[in-house]
N, C-alpha and C positions, 0 to 999 in steps of 0.2 A: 277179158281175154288174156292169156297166157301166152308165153313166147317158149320156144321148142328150139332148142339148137340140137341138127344132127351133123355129123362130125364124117362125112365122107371122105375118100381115101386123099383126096388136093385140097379141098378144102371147108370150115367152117358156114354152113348154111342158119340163118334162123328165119323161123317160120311163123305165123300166129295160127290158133288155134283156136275154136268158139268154146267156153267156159265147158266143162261137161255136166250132166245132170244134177252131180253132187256138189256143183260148185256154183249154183246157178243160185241165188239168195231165197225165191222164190218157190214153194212148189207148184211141179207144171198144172196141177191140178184145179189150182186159183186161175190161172190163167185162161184154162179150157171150161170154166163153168162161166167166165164172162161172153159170153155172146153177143148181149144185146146192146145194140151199137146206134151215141146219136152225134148226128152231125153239126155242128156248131161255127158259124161265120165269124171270123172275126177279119179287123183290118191287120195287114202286118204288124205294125206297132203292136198292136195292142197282142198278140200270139208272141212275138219278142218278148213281152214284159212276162209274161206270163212262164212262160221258159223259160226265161233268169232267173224266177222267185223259184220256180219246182226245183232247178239245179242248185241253186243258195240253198235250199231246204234237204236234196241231196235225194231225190225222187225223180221218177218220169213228169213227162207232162200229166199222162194218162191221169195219173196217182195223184196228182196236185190238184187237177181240178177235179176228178171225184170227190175230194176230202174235202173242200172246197165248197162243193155243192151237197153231198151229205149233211155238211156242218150247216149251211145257212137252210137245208130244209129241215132240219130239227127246229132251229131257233122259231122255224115258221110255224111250225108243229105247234110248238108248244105256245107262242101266242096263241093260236087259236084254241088250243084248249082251256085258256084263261077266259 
């Protein structure tokens, strides 16, 4: 988010602004091909841990546990291909 000062005639205003498309890290195009959405229980605690390590690491939650879960169903993959 970006901050906007506009300068009316009494006095100094700043305002926030949502990122624009060019400044968004992401293309929107990633975002709009994930669709498929699953639902996941956890206890409090344990959704806190999880969102400290994704922000330590400097990602979304989303993003943390995708990679997360990607990476350990490779490892699985590939035992069984042994």
């Amino acid at each position: 988010m970006r901050l906007v000062a506009t300068l009316p005639a009494q006095h100094d205003t700043v305002t926030e602004q949502e990122p624009t498309r060019a400044e968004s890290s992401r293309p929107r195009s990633e975002s709009r091909q994930r669709t498929a959405l699953v639902a996941v229980r956890l206890l409090p605690h344990e959704r806190d841990l999880i969102a400290r390590s994704a922000r330590a690491r400097g990602v979304t939650l989303s993003e943390f546990i995708r990679a997360s879960a990607m990476r350990t169903a490779g490892t699985a993959a590939e035992a069984d291909a042994r």
